[in-house]
SERO-4910 file (N, C-alpha, C, O; in steps of 0.05 Angstrom, whole numbers):
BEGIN
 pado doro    nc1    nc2    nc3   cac1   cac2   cac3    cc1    cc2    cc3    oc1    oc2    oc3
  Unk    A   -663     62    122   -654     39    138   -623     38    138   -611     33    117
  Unk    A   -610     44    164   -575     34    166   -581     14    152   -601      1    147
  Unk    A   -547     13    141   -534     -4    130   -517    -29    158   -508    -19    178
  Unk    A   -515    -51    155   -515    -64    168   -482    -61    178   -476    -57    201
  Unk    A   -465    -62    158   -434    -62    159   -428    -39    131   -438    -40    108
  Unk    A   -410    -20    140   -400    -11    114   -376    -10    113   -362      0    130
  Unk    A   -367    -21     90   -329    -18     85   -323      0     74   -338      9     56
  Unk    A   -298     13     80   -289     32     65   -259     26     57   -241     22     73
  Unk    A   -254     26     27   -231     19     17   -235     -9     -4   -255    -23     -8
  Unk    A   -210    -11    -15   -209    -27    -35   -187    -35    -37   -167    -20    -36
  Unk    A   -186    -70    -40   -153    -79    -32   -158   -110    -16   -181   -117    -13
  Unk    A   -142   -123    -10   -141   -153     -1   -166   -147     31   -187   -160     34
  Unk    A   -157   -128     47   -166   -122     66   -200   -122     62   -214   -136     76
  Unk    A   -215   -104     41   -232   -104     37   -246   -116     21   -270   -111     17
  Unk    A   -231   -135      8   -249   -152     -7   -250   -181      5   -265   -199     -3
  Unk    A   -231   -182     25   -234   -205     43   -258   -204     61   -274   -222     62
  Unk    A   -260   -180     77   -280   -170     99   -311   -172     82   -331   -179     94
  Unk    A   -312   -167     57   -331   -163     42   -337   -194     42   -359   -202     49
  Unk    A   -316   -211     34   -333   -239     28   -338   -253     46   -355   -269     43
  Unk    A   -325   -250     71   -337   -265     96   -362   -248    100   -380   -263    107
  Unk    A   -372   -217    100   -383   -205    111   -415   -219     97   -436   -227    107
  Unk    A   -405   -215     70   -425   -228     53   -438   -258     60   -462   -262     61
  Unk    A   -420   -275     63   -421   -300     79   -440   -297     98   -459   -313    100
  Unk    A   -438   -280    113   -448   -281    133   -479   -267    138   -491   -265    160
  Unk    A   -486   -261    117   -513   -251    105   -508   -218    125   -523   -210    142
  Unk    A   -485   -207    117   -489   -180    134   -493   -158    106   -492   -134    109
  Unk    A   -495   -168     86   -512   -147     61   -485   -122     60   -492    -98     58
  Unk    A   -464   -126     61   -445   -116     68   -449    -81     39   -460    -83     17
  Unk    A   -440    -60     47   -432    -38     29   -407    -37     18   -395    -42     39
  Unk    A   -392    -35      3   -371    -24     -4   -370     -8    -21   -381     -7    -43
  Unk    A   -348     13     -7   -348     43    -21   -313     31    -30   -295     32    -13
  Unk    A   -307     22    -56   -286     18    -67   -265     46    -71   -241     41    -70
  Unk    A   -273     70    -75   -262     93    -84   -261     91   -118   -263     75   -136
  Unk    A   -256    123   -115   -267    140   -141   -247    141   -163   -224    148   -156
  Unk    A   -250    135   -185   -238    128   -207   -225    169   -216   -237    183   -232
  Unk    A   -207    175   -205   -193    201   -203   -167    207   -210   -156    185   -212
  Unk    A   -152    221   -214   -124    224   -217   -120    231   -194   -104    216   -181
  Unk    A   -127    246   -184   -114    243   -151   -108    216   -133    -91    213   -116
  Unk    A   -126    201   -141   -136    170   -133   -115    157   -140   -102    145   -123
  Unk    A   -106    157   -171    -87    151   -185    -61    162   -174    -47    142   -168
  Unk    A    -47    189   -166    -20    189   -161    -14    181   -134     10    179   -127
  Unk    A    -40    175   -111    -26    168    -89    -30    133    -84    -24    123    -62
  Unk    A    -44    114   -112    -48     92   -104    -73     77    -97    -75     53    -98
  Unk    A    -92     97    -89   -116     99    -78   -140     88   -101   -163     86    -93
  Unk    A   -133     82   -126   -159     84   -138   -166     42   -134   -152     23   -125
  Unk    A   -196     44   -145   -210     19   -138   -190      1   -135   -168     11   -132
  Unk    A   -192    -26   -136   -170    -54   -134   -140    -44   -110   -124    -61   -101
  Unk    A   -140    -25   -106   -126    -12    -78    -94    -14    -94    -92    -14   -118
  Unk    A    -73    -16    -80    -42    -11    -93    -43    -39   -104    -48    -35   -127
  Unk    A    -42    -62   -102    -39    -82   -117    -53    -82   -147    -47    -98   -165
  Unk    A    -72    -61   -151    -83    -56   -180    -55    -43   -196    -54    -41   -221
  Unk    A    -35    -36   -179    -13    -19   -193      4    -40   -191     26    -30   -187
  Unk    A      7    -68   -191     32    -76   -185     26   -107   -207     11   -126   -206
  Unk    A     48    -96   -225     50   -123   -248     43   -151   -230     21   -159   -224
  Unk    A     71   -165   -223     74   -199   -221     72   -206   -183     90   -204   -166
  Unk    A     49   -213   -180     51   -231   -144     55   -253   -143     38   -269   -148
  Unk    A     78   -258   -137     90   -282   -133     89   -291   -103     96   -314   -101
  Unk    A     84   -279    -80     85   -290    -58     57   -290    -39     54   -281    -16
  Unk    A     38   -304    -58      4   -296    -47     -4   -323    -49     -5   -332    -72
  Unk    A    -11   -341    -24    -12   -374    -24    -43   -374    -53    -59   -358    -63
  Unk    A    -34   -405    -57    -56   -412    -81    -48   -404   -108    -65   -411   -124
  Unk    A    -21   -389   -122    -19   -378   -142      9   -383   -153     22   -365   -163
  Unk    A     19   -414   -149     49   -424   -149     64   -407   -172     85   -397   -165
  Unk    A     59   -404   -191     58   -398   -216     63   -354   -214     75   -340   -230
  Unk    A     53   -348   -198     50   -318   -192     22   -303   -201     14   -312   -222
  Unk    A     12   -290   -194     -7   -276   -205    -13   -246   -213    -10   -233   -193
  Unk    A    -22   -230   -236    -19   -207   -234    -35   -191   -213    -59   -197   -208
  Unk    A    -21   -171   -200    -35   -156   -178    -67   -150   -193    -84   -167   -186
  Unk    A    -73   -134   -207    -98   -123   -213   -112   -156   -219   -132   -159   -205
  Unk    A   -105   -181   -238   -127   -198   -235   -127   -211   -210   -149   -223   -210
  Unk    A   -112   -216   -184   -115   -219   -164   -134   -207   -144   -144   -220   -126
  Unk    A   -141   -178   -151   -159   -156   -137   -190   -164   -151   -210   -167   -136
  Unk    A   -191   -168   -185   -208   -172   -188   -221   -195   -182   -243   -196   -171
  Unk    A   -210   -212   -187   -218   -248   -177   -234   -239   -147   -258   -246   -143
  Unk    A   -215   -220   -124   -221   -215   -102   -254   -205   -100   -269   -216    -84
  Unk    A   -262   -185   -116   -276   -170   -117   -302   -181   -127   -325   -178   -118
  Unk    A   -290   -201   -154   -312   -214   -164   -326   -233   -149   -350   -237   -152
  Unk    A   -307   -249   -125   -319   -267   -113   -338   -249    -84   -359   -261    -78
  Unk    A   -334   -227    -70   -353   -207    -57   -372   -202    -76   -396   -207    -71
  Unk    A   -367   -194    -91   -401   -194   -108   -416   -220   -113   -441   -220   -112
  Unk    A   -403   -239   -119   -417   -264   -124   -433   -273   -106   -451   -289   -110
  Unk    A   -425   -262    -83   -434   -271    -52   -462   -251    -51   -483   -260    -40
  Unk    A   -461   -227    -61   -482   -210    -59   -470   -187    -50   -486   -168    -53
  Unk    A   -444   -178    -37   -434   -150    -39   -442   -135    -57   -443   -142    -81
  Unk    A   -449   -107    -44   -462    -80    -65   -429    -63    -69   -414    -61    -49
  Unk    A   -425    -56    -87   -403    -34    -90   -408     -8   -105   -413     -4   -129
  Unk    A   -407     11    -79   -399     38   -107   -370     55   -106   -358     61    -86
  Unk    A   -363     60   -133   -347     61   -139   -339     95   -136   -339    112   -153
  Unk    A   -331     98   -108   -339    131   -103   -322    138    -73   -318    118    -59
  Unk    A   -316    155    -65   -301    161    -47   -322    170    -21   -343    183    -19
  Unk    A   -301    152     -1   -323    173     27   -304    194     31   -280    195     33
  Unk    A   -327    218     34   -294    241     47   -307    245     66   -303    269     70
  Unk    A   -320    238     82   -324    244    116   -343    218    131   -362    206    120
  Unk    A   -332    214    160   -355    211    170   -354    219    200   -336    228    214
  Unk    A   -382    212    204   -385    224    237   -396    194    253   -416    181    250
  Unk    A   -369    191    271   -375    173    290   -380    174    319   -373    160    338
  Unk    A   -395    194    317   -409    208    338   -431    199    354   -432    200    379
  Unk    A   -450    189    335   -478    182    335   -483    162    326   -470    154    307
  Unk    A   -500    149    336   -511    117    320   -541    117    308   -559    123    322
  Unk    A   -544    112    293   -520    102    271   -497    112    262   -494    134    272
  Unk    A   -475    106    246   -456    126    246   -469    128    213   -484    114    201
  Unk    A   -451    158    203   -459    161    184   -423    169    169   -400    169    177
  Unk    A   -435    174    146   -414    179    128   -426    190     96   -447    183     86
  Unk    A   -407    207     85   -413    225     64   -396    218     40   -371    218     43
  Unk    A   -410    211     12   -394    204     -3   -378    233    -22   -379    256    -13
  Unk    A   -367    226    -45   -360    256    -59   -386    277    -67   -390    301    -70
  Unk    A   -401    255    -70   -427    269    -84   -454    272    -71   -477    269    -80
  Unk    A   -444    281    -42   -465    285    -21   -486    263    -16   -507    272     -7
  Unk    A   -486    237    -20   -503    219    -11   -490    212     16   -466    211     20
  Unk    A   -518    205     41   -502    209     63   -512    172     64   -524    157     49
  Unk    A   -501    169     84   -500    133     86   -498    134    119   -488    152    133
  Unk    A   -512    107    130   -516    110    157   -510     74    150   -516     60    130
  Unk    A   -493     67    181   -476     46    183   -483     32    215   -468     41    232
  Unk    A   -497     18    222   -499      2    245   -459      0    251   -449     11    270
  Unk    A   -446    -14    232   -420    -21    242   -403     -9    212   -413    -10    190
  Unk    A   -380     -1    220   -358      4    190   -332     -7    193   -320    -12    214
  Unk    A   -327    -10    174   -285    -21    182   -286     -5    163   -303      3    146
  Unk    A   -255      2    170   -239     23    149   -218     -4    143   -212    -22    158
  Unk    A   -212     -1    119   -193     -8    104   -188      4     84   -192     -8     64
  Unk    A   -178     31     82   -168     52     66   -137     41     56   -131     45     32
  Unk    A   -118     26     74    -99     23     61    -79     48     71    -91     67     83
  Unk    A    -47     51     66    -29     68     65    -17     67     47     -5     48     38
  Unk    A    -18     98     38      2    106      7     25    108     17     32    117     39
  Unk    A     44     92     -7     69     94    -11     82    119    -13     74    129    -34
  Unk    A    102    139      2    113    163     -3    129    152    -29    139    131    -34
  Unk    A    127    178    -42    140    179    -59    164    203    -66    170    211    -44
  Unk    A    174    213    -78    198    229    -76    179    251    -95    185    275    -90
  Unk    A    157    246   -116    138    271   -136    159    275   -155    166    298   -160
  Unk    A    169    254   -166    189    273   -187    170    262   -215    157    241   -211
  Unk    A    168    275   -244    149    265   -262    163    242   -269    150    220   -268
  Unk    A    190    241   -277    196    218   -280    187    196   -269    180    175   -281
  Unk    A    189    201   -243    187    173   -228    153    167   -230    147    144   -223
  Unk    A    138    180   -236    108    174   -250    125    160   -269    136    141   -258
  Unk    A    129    162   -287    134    152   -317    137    128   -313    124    110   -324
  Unk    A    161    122   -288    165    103   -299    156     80   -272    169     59   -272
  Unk    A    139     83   -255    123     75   -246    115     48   -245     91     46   -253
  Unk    A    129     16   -237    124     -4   -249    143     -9   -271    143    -30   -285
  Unk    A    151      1   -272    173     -3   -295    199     -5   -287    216     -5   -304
  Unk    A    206     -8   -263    231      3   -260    226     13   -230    240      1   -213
  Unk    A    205     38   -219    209     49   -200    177     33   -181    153     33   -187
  Unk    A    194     20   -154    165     16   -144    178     23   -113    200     32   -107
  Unk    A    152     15    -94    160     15    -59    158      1    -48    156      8    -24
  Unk    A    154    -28    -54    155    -50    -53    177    -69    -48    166    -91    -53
  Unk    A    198    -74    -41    221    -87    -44    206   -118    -50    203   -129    -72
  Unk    A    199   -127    -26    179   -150    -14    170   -163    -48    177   -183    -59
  Unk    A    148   -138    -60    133   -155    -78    151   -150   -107    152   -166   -125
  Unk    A    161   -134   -107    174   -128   -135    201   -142   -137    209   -148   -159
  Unk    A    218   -148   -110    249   -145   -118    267   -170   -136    289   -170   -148
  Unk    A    246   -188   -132    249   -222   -145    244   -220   -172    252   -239   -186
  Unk    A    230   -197   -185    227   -203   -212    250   -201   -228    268   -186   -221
  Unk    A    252   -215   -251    270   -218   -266    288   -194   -280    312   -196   -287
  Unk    A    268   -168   -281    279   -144   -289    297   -141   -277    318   -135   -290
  Unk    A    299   -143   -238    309   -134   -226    336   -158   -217    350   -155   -197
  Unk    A    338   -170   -226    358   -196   -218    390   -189   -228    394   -177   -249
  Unk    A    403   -194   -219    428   -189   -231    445   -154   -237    466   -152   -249
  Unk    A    429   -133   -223    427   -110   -241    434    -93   -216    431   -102   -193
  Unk    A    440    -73   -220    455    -55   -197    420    -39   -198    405    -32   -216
  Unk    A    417    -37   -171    379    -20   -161    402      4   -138    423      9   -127
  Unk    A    375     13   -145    379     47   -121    358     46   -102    335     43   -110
  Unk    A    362     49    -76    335     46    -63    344     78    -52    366     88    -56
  Unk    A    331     85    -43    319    116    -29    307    119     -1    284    113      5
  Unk    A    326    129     17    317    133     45    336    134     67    359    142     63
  Unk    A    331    128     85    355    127    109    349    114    141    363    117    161
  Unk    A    328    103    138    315     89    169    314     57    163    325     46    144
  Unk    A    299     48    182    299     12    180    293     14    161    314     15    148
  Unk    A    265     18    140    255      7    121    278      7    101    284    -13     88
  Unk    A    292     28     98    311     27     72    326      4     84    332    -14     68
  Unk    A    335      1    112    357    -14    105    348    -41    110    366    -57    112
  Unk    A    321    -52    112    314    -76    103    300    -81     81    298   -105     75
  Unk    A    285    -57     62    292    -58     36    329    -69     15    337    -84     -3
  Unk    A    337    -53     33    364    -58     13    381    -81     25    404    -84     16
  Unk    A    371    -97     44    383   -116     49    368   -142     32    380   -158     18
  Unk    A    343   -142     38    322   -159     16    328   -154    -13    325   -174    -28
  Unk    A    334   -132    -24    343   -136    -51    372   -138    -58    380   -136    -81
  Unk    A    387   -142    -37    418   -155    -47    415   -182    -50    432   -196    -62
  Unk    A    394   -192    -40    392   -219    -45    395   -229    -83    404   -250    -92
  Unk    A    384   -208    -95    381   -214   -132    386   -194   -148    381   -195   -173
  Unk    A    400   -164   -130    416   -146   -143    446   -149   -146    457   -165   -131
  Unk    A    461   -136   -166    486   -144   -174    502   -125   -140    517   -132   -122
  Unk    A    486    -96   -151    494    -78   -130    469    -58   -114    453    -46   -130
  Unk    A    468    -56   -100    451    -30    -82    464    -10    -81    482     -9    -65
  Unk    A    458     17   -101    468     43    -89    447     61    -63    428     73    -74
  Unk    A    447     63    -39    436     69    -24    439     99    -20    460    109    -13
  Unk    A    413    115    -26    419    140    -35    405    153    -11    381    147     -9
  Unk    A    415    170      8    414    186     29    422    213     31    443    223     23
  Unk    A    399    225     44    405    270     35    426    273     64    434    295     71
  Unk    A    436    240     86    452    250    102    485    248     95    500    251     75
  Unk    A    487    241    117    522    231    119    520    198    133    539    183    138
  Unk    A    492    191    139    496    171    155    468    157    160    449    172    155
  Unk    A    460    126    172    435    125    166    421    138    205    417    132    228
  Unk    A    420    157    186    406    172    225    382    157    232    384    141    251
  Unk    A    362    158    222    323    146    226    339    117    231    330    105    250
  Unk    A    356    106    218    355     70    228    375     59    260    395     69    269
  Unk    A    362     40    268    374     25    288    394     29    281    399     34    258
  Unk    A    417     26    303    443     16    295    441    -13    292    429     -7    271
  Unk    A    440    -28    293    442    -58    287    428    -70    252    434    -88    236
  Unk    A    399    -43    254    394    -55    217    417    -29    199    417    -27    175
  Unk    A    431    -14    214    447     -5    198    470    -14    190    482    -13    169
  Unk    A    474    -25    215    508    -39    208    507    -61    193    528    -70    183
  Unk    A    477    -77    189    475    -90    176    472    -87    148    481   -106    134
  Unk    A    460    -66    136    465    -56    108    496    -44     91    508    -47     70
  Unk    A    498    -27    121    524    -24    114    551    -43    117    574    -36    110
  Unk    A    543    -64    128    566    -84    127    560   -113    102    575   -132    100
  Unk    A    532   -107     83    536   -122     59    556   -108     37    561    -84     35
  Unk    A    564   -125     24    583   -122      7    579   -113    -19    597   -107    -35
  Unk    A    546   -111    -24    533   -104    -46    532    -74    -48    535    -58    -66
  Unk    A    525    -70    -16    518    -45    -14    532    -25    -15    550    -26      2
  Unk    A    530      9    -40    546     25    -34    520     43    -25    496     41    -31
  Unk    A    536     64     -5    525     82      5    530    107    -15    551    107    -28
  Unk    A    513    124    -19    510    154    -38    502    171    -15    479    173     -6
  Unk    A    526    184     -5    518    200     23    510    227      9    518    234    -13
  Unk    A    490    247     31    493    277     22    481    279     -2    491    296    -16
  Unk    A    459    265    -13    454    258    -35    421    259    -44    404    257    -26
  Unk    A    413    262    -70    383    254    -71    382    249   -102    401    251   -118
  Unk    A    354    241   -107    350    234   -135    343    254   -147    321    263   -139
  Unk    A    353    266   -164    337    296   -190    323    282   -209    304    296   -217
  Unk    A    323    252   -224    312    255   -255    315    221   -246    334    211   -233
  Unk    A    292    208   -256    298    173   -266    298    182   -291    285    200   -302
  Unk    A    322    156   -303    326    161   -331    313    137   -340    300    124   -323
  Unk    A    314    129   -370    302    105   -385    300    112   -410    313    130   -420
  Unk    A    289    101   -419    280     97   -452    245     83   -462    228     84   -443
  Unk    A    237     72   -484    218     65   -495    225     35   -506    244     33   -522
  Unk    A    214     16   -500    232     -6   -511    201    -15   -521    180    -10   -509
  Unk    A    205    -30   -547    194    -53   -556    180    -87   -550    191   -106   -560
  Unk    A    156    -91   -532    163   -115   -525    163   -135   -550    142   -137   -562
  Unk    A    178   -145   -557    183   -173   -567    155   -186   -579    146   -185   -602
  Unk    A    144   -198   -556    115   -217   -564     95   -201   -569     76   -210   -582
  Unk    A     95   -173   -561     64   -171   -565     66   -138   -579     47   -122   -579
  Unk    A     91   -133   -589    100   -110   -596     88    -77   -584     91    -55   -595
  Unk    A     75    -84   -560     68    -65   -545     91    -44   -537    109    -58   -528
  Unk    A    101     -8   -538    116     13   -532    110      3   -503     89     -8   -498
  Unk    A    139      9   -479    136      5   -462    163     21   -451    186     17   -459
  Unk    A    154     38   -430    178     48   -411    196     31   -399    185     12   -389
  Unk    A    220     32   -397    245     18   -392    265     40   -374    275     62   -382
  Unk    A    266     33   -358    289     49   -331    319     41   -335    329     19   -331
  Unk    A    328     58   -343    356     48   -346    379     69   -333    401     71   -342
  Unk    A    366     85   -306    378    100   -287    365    118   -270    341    120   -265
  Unk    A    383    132   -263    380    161   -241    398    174   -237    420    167   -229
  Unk    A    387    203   -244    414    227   -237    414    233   -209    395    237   -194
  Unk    A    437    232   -205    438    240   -169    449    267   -166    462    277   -183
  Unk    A    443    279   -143    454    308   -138    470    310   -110    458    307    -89
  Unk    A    498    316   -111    504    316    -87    488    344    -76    485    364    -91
  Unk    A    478    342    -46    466    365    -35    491    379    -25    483    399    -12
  Unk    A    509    379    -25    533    397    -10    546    410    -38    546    434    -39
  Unk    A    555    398    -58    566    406    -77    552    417    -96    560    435   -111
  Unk    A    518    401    -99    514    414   -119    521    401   -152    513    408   -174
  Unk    A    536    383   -144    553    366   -172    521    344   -181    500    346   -168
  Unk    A    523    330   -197    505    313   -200    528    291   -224    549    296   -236
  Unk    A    511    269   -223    525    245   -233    506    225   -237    484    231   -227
  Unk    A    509    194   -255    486    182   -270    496    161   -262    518    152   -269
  Unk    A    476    147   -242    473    117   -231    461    109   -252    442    121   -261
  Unk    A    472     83   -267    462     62   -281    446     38   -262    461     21   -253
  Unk    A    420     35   -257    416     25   -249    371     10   -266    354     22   -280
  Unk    A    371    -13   -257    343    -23   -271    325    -18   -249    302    -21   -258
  Unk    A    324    -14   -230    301     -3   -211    313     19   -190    336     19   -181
  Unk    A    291     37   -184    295     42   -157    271     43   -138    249     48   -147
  Unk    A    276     39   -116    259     30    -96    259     51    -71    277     49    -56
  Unk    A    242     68    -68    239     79    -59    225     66    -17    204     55    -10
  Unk    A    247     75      0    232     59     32    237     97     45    257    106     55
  Unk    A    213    112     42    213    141     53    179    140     64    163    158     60
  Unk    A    175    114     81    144    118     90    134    118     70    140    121     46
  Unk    A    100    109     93     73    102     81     60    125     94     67    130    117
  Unk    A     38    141     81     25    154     93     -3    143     91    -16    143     71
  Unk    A    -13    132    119    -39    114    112    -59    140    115    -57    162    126
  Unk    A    -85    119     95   -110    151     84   -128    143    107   -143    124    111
  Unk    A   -124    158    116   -145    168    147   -152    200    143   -165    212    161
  Unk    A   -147    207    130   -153    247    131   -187    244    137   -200    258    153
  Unk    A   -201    219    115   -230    224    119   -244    230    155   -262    244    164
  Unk    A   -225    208    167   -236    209    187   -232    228    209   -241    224    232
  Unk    A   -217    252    201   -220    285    216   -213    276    247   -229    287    262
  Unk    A   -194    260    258   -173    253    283   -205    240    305   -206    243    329
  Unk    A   -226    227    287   -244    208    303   -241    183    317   -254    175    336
  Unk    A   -216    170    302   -209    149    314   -176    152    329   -162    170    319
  Unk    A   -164    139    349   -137    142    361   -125    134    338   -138    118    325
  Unk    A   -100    141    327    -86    135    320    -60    145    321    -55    169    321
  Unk    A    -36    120    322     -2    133    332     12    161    310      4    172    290
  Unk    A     33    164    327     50    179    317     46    183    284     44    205    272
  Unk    A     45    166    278     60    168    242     26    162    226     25    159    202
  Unk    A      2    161    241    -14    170    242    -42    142    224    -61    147    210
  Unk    A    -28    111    235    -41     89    234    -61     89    257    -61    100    279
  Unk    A    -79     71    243   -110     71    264    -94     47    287    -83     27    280
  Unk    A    -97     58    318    -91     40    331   -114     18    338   -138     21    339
  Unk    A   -102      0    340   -121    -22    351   -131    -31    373   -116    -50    378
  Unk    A   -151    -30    393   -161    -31    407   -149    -52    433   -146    -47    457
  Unk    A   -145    -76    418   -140   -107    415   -121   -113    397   -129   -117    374
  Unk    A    -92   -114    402    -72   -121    379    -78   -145    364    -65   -152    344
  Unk    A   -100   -159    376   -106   -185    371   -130   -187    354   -135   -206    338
  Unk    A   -141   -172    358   -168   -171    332   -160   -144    317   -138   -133    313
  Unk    A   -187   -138    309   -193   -109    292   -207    -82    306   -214    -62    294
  Unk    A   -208    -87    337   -230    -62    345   -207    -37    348   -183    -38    353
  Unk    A   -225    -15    343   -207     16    350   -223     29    370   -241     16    381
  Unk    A   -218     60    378   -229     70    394   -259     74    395   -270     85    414
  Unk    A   -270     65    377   -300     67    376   -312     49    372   -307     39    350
  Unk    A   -334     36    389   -344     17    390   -356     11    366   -371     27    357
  Unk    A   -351    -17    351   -365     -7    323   -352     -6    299   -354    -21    279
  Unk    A   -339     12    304   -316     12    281   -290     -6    283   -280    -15    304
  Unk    A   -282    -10    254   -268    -36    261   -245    -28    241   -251     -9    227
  Unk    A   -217    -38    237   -196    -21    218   -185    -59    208   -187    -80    220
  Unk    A   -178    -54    191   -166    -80    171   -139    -59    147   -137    -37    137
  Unk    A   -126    -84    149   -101    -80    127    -80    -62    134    -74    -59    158
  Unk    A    -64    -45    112    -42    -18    114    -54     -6    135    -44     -9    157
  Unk    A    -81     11    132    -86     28    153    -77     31    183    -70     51    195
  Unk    A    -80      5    192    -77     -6    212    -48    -20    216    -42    -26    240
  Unk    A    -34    -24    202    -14    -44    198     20    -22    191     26    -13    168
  Unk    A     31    -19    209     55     -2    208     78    -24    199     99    -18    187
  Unk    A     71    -53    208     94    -73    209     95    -84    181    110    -77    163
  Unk    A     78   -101    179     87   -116    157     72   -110    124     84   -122    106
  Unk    A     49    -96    115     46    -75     97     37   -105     71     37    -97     47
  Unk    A     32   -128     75     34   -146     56      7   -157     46    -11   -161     63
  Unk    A      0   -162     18    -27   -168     16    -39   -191     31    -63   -197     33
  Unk    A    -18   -204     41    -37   -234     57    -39   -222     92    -58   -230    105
  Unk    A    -27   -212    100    -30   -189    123    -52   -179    127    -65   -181    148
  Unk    A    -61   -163    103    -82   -144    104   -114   -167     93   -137   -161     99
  Unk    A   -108   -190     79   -128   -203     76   -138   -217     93   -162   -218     93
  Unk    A   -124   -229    111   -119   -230    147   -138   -217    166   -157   -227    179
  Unk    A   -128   -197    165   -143   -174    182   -171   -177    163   -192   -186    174
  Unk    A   -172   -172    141   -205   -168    127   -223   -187    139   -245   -181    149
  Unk    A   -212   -214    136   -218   -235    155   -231   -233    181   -252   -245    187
  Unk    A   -216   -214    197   -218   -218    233   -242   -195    233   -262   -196    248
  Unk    A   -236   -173    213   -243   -149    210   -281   -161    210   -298   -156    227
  Unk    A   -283   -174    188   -313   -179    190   -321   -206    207   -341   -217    196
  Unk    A   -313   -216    225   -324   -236    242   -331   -223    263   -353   -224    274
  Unk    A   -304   -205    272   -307   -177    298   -338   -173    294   -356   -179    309
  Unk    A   -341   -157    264   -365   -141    267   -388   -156    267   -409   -148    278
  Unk    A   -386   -176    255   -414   -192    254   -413   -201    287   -434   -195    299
  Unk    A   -400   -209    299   -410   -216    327   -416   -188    334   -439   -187    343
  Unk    A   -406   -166    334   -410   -142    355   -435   -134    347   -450   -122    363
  Unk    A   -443   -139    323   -472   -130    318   -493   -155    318   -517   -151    315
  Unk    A   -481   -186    322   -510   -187    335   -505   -195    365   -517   -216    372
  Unk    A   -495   -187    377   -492   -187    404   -512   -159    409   -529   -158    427
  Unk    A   -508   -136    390   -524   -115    398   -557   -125    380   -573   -108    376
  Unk    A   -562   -150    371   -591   -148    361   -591   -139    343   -614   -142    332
  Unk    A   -567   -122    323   -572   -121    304   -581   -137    276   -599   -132    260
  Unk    A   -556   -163    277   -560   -191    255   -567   -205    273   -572   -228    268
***
């Protein structure tokens, strides 16, 4: 027997879609993804990137702030409470060919879907250096938005990484509570950005530019917390390399922030649905959730090139399962 609705992904997007879907007696699936190291270095594993992100301070209902991972769970717990099924397992294919549609998890169980939303979400690029694993949350995130207000980061010279809009409205949002922005670029100039968000980074006063340049090594240490005497990584720089010279030199800085693109996880879906240039599920309807296939439905990052934010993507989870519950019982399905 198809499954009535199946979600794919894990994150505000899909645990929103899950609890209206549930609501709505559509017996909803969710395939959360697979507890992996691979899962792990691009972001991807269950509770979606907010499972990786300490303090949310800008998520209505939580004046006080809330940690990303108990935020996801609260999310998750309340889809199950409703009667959402979850397994905790990756889809790596499906075929939206045929109806039902189907889809294949890691471990060959095949699944058949009256209706699916993808909400896979988009990984944060990262630069792959081990350091910057290390220190991961500590110091190095891609976040400006959710990370840049915390207290670590207040007062303290940050490095952000890149050279198009995002860096330079990353590094304009964190001059707001950095001492200084070193803006670290492999050009001479910000080429990928507007002229107007460039002149605007480069005409804050916080901001220095590191032209010709890239990161080799985040530096740090092991510090002690205080209350709960837990070992804990501490960022207390980055070696830079000029690319022309070859010279290298040590930014003192308490974060860096990496704005070098999102690569949203669509690979499962083998170029089935339209999606733009930089390779987000387009939307059918800028106004709802439909994509090129009748049926399928996209919620959150995946779908979302603009604004990348957990109340954005909980949003869409929202529209994502009302879409489908009407489109399926308009077809007689619910």
């Amino acid at each position: 027997m198809p499954e009535q609705l199946l979600i794919i992904g894990s994150g505000p997007a899909s645990w929103t879609c899950a609890i209206y879907a549930a609501r709505a007696n559509l017996n909803p699936l969710v395939y959360e993804g697979a507890i992996t190291h691979e899962n792990q270095q691009r972001g991807t594993l269950p509770l979606g990137q907010l499972n990786l992100t300490t303090e949310v301070e800008n998520f209505p209902g939580f004046p006080e702030g809330i940690l990303g991972p108990e935020l996801m769970i609260r999310s998750r717990e309340q889809a199950t409470r409703f009667g959402t099924r979850v397994v905790t397992d990756d889809i790596v294919s499906v075929n939206l060919k045929g109806r039902p549609f189907t889809a294949i998890d890691s471990t060959g169980n095949v699944i058949e879907a009256h209706a699916i939303v993808i909400a896979t979400g988009a990984s944060a690029n990262y630069l792959g250096l081990d350091s910057e694993h290390q220190y991961k949350n500590f110091g190095v995130s891609a976040c400006a938005v959710c990370d840049g207000a915390l207290p670590r980061f207040r007062n303290q010279p940050l490095v952000v990484v890149g050279g198009g809009d995002s860096a330079a409205e990353e590094g304009s949002y964190l001059s707001k509570f950095a001492s200084t922005i070193h803006l670290v670029h492999r050009r001479e100039k910000l080429n990928r950005a507007s002229p107007i968000m460039a002149d605007r980074i480069l005409g804050n006063p916080k901001v220095k530019p590191v032209w010709n340049s890239a990161v080799e090594e985040v530096l740090g240490e092991t510090i002690t917390n205080a209350a709960t005497g837990e070992r804990l990584p501490h960022m207390t720089g980055v070696r830079i390399r000029n690319l022309q010279t070859g010279d290298t030199h040590t930014l003192p800085a308490a974060g860096m922030f990496l704005a070098i693109g999102h690569t949203p996880n669509t690979k499962f879906l083998n170029g089935q649905l339209d999606v733009d240039d930089k390779g987000f599920v387009v939307l059918k309807d800028p106004f709802r959730t439909t994509t090129s296939v009748e049926g399928v439905f996209a919620a959150g990052d995946v779908a979302d090139p603009t604004y990348k934010q957990a109340i954005t993507a909980a949003g869409m989870g929202c529209k994502a399962a009302l879409d489908a519950e009407r489109w399926l019982a308009a077809r007689g399905v619910h």
